[in-house]
N, C-alpha and C positions, 0 to 999 in steps of 0.2 A: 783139464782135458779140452781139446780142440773142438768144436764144431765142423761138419763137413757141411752145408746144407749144399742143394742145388738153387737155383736163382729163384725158383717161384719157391721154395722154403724161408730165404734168406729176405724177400718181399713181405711173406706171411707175417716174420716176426719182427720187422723193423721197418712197419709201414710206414709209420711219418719221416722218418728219414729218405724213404725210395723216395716218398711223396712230394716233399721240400726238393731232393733234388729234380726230378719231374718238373717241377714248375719253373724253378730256376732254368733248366734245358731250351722249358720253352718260352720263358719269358724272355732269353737272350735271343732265342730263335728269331722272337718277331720281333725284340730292336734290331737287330744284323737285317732282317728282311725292310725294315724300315728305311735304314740306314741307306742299301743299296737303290734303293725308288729316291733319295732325293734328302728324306727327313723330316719333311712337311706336304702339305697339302700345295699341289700343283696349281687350284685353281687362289684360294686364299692364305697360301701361307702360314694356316694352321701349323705349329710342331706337335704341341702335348699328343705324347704317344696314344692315350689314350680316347683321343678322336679320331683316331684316322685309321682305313682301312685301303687293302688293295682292289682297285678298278678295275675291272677289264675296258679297252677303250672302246671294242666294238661291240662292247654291253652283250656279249655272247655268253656268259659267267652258266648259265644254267645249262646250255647245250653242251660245253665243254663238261660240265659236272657228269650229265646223263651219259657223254661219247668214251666217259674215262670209267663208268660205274661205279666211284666212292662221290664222296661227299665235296673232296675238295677245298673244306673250309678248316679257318685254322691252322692250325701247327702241322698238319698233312700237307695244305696249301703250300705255305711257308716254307717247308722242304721241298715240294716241288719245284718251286719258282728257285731254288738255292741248286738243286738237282740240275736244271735248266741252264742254270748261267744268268738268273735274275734277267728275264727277258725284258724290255723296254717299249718294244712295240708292240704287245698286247696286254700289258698293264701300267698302272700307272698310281700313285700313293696320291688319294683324296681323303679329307675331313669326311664323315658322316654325312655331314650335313651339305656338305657338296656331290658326295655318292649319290646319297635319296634325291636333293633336285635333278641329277641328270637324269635317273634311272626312271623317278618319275612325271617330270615337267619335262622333257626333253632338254634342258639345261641349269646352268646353274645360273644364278642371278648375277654373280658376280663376272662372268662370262658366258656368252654361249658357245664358244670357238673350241672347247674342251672335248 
């Protein structure tokens, strides 16, 4: 006999499979949003996906959070910015460790032109 369920049934009983695909969704999500900023860290050339994060260049990132009332961050992000047309002149793909020197040194070491 067949099953009918509705989508939050069909979630209830075959969680690790929603789950697995969920992540696969959004792990392609953020290489394709990687992808479109460049692929590497703008200021050092960093790739390894798992250093790099997207920038705002005019380090507005929080006032944009508050003027839109979600969060912003993440796989919500990432659809935004893909939503957009992966805008270029108010973000920009940096390493970590070039995010945090700009955000908080007022630049990165390896440049300050960024």
């Amino acid at each position: 006999q067949r099953h009918t369920y509705t989508s939050a049934q069909y979630a209830k009983h075959n969680r690790r499979r929603v789950n697995a695909g969920n992540t696969r969704r959004r792990h392609a999500l953020r290489l394709e949003t990687f992808a479109a900023y460049g692929g590497k860290c703008v200021c050092c050339d960093e790739s390894h996906q798992e250093f790099l994060s997207i920038d705002h260049i005019n380090g507005d990132g929080a006032v944009e959070r508050r003027k839109s009332g979600h969060t912003g961050t993440g796989v919500d992000f990432y659809r935004t910015l893909k939503q957009d047309g992966w805008p270029h002149d108010r973000y920009q793909l940096l390493c970590h460790n070039c995010n945090l020197a700009r955000s908080h040194f007022g630049g990165c070491p390896h440049t300050k032109d960024i």
